[in-house]
N, CA, C and O atoms as a printed pandas DataFrame, in Angstrom:
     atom_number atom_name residue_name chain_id  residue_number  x_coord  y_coord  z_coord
0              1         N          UNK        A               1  -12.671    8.937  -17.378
1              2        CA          UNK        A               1  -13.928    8.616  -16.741
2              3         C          UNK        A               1  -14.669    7.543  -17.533
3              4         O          UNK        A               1  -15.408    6.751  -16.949
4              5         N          UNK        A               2  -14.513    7.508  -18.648
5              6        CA          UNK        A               2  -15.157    6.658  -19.900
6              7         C          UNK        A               2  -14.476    5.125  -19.173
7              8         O          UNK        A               2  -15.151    4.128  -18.917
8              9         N          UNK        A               3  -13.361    5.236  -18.999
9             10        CA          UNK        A               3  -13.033    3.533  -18.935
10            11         C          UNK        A               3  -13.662    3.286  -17.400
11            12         O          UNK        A               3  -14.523    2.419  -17.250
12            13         N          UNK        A               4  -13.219    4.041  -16.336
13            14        CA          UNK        A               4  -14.269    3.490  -15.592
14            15         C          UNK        A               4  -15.386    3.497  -15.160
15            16         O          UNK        A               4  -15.727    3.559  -13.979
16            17         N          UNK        A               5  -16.128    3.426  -16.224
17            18        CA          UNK        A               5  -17.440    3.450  -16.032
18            19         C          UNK        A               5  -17.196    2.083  -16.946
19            20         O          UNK        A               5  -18.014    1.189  -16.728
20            21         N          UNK        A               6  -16.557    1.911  -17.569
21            22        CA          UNK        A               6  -16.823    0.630  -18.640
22            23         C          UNK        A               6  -16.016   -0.548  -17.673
23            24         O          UNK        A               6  -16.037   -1.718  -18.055
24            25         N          UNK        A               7  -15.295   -0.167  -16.381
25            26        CA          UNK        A               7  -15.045   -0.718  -15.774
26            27         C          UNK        A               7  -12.957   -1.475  -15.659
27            28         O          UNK        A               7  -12.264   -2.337  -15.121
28            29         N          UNK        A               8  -12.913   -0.321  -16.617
29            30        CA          UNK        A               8  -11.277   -0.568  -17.118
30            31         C          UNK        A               8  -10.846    0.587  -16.152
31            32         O          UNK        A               8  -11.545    1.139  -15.302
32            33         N          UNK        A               9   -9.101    0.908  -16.578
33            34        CA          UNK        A               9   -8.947    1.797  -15.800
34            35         C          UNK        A               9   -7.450    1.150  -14.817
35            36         O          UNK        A               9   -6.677    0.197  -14.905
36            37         N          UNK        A              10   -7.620    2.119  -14.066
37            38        CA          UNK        A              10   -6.011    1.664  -13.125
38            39         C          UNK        A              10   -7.047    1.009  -11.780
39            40         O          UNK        A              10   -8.256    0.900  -11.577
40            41         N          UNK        A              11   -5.391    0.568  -10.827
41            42        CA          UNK        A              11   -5.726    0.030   -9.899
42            43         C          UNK        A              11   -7.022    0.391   -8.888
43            44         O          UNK        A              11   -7.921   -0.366   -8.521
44            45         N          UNK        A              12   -6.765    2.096   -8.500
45            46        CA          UNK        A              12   -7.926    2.705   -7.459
46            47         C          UNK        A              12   -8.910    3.076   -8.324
47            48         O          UNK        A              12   -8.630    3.007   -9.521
48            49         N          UNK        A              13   -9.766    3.373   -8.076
49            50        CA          UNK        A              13  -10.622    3.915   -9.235
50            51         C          UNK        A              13  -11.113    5.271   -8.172
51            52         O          UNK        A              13  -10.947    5.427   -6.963
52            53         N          UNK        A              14  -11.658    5.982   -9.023
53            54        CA          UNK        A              14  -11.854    7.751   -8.288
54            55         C          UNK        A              14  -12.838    7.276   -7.106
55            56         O          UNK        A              14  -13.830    6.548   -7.095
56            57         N          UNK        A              15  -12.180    7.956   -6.168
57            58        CA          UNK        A              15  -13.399    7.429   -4.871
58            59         C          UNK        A              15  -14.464    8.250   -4.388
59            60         O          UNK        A              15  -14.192    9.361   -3.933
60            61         N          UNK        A              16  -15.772    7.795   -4.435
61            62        CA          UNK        A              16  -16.793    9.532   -4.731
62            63         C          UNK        A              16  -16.990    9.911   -3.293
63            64         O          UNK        A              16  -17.210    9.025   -2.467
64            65         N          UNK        A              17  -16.923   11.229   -2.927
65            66        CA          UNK        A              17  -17.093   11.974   -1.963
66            67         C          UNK        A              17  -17.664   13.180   -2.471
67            68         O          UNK        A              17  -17.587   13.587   -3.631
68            69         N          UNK        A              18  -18.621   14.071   -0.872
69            70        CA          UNK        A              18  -19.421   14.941   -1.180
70            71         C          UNK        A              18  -18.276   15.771   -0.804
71            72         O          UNK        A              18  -17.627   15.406    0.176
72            73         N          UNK        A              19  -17.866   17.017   -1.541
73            74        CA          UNK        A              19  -16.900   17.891   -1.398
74            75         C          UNK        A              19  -17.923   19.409   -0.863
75            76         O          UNK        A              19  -19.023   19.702   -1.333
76            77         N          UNK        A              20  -17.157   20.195    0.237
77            78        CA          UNK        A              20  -17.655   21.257    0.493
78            79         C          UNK        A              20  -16.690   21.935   -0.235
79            80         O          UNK        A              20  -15.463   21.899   -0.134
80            81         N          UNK        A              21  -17.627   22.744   -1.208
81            82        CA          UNK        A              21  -17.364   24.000   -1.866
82            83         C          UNK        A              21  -18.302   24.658   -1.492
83            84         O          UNK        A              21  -19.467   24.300   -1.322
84            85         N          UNK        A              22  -17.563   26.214   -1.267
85            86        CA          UNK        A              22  -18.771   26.975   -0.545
86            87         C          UNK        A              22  -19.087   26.960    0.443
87            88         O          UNK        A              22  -18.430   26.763    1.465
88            89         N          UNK        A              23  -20.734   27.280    0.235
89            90        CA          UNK        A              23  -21.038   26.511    1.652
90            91         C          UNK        A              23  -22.415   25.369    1.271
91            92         O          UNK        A              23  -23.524   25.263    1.796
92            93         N          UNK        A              24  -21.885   24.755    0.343
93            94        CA          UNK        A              24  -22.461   23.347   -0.457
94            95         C          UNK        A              24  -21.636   22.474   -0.458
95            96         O          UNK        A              24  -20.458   22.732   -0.705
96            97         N          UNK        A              25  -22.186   20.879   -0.100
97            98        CA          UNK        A              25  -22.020   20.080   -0.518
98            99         C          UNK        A              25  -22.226   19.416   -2.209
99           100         O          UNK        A              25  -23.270   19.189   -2.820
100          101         N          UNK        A              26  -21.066   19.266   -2.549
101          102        CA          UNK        A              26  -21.245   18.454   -4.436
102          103         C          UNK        A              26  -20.640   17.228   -4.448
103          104         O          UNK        A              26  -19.739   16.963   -3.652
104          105         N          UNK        A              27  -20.970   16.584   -5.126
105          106        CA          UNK        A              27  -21.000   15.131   -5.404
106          107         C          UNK        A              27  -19.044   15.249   -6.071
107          108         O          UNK        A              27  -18.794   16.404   -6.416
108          109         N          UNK        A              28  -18.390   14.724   -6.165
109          110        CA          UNK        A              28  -17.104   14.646   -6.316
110          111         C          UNK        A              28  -16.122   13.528   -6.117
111          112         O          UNK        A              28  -16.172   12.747   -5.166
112          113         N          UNK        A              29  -15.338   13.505   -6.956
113          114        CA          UNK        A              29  -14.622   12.544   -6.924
114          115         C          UNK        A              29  -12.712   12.691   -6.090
115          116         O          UNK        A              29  -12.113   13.761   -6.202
116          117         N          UNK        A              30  -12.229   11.808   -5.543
117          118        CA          UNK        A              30  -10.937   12.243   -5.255
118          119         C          UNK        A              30  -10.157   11.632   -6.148
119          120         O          UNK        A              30  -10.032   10.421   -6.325
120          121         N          UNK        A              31   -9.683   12.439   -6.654
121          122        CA          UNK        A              31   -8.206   12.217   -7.903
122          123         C          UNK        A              31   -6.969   11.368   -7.374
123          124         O          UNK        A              31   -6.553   10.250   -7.678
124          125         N          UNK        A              32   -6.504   12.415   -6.385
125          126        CA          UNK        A              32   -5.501   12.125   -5.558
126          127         C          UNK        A              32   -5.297   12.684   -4.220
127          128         O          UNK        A              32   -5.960   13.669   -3.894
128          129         N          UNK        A              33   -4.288   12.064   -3.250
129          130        CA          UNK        A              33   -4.068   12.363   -1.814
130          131         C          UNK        A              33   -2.547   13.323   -1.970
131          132         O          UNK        A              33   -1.496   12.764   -2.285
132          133         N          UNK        A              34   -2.601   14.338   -1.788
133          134        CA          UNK        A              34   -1.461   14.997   -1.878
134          135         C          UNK        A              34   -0.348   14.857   -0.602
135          136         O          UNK        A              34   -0.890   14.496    0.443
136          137         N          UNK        A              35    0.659   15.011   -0.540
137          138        CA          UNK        A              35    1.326   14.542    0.501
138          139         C          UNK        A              35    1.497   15.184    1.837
139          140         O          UNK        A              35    2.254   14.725    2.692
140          141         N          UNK        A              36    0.718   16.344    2.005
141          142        CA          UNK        A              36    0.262   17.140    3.047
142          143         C          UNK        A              36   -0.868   16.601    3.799
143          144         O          UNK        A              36   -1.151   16.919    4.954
144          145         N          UNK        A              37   -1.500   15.759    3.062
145          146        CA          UNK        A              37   -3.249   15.512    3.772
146          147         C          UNK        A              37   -4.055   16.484    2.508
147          148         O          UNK        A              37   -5.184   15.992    2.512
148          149         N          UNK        A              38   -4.054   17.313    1.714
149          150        CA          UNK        A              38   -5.025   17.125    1.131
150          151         C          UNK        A              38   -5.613   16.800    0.048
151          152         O          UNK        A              38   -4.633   16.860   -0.695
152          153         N          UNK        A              39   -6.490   16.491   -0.640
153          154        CA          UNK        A              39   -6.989   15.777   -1.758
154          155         C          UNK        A              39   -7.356   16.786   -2.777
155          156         O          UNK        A              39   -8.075   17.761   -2.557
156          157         N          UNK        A              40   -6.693   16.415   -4.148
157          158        CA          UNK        A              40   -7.309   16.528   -5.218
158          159         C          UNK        A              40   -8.371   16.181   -5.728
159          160         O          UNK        A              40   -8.368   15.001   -6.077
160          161         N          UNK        A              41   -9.503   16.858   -5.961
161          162        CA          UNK        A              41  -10.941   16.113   -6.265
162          163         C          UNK        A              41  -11.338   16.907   -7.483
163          164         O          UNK        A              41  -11.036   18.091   -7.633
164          165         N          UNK        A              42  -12.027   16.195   -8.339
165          166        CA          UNK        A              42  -12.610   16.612   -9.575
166          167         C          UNK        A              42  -14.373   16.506   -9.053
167          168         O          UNK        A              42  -14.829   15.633   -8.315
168          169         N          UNK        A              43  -15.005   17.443   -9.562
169          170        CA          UNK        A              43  -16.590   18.188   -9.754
170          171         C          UNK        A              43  -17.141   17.969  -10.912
171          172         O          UNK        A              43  -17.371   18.907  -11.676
172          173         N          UNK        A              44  -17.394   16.879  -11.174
173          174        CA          UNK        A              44  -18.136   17.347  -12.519
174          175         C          UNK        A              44  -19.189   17.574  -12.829
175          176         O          UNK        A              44  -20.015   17.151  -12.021
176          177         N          UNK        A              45  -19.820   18.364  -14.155
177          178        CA          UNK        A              45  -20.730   19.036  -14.256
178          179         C          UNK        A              45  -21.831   18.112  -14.298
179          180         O          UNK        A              45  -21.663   16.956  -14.688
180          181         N          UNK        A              46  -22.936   18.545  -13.924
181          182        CA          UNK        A              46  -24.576   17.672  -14.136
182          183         C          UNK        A              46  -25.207   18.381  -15.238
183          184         O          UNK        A              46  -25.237   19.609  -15.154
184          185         N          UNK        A              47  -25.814   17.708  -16.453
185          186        CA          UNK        A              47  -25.769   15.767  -15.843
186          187         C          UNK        A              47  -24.722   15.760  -16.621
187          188         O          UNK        A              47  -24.254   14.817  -15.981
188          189         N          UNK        A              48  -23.932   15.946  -17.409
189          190        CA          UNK        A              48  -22.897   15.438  -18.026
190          191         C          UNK        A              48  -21.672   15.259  -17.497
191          192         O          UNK        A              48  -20.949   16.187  -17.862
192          193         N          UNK        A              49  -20.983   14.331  -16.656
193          194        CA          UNK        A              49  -20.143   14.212  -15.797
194          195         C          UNK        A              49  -18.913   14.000  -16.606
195          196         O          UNK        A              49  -18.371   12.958  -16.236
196          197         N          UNK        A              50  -18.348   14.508  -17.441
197          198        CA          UNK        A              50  -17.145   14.112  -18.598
198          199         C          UNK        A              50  -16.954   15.540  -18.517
199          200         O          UNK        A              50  -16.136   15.800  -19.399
200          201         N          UNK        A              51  -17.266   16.547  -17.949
201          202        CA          UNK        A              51  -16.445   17.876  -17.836
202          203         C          UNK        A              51  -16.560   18.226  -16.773
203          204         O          UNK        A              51  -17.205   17.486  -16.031
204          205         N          UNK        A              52  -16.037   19.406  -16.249
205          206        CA          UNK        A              52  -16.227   20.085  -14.590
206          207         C          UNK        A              52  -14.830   20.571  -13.932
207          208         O          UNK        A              52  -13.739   20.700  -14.487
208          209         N          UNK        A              53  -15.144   20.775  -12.749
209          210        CA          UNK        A              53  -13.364   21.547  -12.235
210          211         C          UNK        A              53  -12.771   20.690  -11.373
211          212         O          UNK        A              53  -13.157   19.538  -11.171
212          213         N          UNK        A              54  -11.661   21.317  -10.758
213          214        CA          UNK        A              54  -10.862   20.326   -9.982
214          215         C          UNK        A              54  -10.300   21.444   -8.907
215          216         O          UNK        A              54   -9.686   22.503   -9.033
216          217         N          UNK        A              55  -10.630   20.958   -8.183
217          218        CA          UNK        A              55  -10.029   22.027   -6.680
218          219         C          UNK        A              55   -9.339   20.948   -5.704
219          220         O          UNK        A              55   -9.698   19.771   -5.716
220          221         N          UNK        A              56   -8.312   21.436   -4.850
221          222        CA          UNK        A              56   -7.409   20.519   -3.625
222          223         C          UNK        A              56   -7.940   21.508   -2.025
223          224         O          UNK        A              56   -7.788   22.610   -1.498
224          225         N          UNK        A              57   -8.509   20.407   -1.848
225          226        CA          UNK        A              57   -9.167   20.692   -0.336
226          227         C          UNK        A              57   -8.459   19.845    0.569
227          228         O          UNK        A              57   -7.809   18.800    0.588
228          229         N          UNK        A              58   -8.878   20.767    1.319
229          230        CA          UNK        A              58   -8.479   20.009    3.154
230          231         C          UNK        A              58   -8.848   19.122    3.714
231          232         O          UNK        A              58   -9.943   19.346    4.228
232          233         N          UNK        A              59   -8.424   18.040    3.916
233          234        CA          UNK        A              59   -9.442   16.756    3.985
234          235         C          UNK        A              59  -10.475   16.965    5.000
235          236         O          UNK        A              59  -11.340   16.092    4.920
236          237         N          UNK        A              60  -10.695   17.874    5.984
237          238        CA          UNK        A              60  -12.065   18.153    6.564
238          239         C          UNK        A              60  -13.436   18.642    5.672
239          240         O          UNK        A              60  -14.590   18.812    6.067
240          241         N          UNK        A              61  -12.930   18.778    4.504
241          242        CA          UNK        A              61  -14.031   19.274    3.458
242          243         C          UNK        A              61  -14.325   18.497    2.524
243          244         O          UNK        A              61  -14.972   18.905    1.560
244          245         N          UNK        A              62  -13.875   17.127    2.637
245          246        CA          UNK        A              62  -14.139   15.954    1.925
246          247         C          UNK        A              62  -14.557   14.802    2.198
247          248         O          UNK        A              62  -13.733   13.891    2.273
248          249         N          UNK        A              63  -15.861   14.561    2.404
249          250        CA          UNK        A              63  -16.345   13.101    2.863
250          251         C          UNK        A              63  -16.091   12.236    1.956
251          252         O          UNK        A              63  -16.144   12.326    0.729
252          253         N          UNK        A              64  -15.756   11.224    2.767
253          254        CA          UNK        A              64  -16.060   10.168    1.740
254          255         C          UNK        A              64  -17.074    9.513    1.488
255          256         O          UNK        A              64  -17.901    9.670    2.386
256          257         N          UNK        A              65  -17.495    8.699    0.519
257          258        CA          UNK        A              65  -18.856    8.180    0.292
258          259         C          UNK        A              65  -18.687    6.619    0.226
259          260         O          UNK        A              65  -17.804    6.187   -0.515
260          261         N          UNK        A              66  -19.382    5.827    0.867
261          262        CA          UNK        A              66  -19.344    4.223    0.824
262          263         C          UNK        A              66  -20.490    3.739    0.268
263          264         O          UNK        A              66  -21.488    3.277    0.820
264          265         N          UNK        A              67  -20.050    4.012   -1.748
265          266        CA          UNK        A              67  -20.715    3.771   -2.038
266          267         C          UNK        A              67  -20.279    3.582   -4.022
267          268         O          UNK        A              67  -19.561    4.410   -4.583
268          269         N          UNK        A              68  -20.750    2.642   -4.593
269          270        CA          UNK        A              68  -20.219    2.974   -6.117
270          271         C          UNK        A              68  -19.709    4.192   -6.916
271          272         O          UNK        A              68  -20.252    5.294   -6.994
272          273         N          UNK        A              69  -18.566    3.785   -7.493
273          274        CA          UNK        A              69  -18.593    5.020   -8.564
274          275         C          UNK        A              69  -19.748    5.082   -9.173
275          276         O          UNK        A              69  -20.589    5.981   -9.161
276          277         N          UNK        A              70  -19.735    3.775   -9.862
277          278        CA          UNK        A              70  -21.164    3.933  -10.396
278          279         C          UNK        A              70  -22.562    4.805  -10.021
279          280         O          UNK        A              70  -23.104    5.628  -10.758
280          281         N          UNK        A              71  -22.986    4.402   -8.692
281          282        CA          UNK        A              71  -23.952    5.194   -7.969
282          283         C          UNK        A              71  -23.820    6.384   -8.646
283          284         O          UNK        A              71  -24.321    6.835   -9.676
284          285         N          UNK        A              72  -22.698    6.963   -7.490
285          286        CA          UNK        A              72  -22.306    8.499   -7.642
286          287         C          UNK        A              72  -22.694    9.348   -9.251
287          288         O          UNK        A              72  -23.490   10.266   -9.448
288          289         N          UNK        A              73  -21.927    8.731  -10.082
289          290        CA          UNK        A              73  -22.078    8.935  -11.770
290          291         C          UNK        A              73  -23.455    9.073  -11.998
291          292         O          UNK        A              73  -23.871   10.122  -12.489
292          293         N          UNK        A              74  -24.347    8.005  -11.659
293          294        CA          UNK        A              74  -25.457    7.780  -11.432
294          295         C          UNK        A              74  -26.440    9.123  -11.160
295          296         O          UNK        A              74  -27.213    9.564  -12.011
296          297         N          UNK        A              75  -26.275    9.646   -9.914
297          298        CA          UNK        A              75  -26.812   10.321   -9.379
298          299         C          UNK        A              75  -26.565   11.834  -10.281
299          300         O          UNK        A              75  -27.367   12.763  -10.377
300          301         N          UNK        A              76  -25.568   11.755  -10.719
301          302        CA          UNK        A              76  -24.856   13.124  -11.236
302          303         C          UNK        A              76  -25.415   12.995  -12.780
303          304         O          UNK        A              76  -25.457   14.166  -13.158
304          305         N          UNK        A              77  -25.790   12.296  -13.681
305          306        CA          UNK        A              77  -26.562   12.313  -14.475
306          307         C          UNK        A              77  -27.804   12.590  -14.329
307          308         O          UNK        A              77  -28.515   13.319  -15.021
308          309         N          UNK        A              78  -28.080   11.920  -13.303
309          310        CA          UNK        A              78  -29.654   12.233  -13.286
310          311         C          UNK        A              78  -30.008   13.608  -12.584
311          312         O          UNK        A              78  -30.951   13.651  -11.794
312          313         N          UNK        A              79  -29.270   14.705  -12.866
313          314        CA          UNK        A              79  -29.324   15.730  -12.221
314          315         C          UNK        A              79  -29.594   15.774  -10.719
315          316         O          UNK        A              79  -30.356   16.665  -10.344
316          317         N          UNK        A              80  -29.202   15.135  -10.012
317          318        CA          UNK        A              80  -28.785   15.494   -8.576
318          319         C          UNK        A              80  -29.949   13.899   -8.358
319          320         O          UNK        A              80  -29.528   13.502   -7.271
320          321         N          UNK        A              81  -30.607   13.303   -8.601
321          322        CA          UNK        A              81  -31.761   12.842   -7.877
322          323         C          UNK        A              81  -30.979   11.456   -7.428
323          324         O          UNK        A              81  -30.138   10.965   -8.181
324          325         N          UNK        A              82  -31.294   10.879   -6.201
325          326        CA          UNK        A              82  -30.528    9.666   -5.565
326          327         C          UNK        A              82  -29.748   10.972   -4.584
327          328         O          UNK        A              82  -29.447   10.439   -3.516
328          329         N          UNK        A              83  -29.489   11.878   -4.574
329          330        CA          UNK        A              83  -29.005   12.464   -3.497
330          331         C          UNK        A              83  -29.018   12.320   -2.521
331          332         O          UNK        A              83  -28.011   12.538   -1.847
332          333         N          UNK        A              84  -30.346   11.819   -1.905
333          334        CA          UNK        A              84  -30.505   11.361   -0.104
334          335         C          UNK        A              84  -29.510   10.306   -0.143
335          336         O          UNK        A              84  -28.728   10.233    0.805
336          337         N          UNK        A              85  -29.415    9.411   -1.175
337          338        CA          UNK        A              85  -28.440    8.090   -0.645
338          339         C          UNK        A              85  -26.888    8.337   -0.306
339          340         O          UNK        A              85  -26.125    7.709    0.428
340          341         N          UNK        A              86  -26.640    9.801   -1.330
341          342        CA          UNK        A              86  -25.182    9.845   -1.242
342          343         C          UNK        A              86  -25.242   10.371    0.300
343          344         O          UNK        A              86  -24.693    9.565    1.050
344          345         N          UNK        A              87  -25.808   11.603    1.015
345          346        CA          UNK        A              87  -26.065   11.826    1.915
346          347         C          UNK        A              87  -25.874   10.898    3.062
347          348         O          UNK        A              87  -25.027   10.880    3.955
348          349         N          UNK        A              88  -26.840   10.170    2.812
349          350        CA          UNK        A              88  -26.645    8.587    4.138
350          351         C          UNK        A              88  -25.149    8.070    4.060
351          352         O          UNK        A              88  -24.584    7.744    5.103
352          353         N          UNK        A              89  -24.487    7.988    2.815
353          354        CA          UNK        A              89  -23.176    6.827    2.624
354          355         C          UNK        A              89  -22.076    7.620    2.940
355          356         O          UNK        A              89  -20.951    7.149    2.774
356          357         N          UNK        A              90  -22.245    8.929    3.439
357          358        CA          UNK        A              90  -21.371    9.909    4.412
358          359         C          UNK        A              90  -20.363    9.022    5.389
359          360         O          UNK        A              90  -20.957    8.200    6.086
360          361         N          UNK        A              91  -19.209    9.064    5.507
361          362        CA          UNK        A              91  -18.507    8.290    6.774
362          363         C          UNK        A              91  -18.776    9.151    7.847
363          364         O          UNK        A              91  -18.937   10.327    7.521
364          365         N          UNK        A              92  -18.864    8.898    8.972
365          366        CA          UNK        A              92  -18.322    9.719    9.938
366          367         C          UNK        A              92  -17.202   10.201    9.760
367          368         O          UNK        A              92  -17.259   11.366    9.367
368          369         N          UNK        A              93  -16.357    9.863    9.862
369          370        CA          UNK        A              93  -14.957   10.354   10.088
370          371         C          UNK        A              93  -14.195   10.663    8.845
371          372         O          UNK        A              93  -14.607   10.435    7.708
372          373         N          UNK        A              94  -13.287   11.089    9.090
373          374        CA          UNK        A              94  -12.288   11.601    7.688
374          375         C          UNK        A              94  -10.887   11.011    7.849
375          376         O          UNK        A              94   -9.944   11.735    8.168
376          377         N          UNK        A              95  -10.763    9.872    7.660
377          378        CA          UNK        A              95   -9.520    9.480    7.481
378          379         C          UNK        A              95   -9.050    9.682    5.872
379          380         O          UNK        A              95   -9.747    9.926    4.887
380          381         N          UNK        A              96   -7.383    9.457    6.013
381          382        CA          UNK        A              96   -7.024    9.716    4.559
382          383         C          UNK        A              96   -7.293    8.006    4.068
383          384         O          UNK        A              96   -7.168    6.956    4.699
384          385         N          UNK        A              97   -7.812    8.368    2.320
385          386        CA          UNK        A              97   -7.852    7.447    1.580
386          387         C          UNK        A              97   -6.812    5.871    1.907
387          388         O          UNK        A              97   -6.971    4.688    1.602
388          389         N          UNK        A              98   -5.940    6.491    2.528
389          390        CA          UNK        A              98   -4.852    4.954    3.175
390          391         C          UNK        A              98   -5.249    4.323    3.509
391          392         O          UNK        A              98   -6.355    4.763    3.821
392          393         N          UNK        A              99   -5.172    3.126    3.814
393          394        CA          UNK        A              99   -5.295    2.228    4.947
394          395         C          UNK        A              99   -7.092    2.675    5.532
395          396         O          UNK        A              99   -7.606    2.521    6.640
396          397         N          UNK        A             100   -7.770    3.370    3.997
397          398        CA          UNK        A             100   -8.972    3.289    5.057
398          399         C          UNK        A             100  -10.221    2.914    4.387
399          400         O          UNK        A             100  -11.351    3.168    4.806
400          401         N          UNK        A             101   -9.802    2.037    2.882
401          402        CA          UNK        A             101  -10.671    1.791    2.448
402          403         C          UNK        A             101  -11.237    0.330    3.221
403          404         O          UNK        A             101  -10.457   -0.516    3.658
404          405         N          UNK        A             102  -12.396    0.239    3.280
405          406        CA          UNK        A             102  -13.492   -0.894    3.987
406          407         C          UNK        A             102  -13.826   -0.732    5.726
407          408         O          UNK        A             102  -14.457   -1.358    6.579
408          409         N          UNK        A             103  -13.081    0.367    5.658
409          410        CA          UNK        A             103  -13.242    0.853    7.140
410          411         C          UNK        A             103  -14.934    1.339    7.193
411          412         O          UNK        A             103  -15.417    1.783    8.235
């Protein structure tokens, strides 16, 4: 998480989505697309986003967000606040991470 935030890192960088756990929405990142359809996503803790869990959901329980890692990180430090924005940068739809980034 350290390099990309410093902006290093591999090709994709974690793509932030609000994950339903529960029956809450959390700020979250997707790790990976598993080859079933669903995603690996990491949670990390507020405000310190360098620890937290990792659960594989169903991609109906994973929005995506069109919007910075940065933001996201952002928001999750500052203990939840910027939340309405992640809210708004909701896609409609749930396509898989493929072929659907800039959509």
């Amino acid at each position: 998480m350290t390099q990309r935030l410093a902006g290093d890192g591999e090709e994709h960088e974690w793509q932030p989505v609000l994950a339903e756990v529960e029956d809450a929405l959390v700020p979250a990142f997707i790790i990976e697309e598993l080859d079933d359809g669903r995603f690996t996503v990491f949670v990390p803790s507020v405000p310190t986003p360098l620890a937290g869990a990792v659960y594989i959901l169903r991609p109906e329980r994973v929005h995506i967000l069109e919007i910075p890692f940065t933001q996201a990180i952002s928001s999750i430090s500052r203990w939840g606040a910027g939340s309405k924005e992640l809210v708004a940068a909701m896609r409609s739809a749930n396509p898989s991470i493929h072929g659907s980034q800039g959509a």
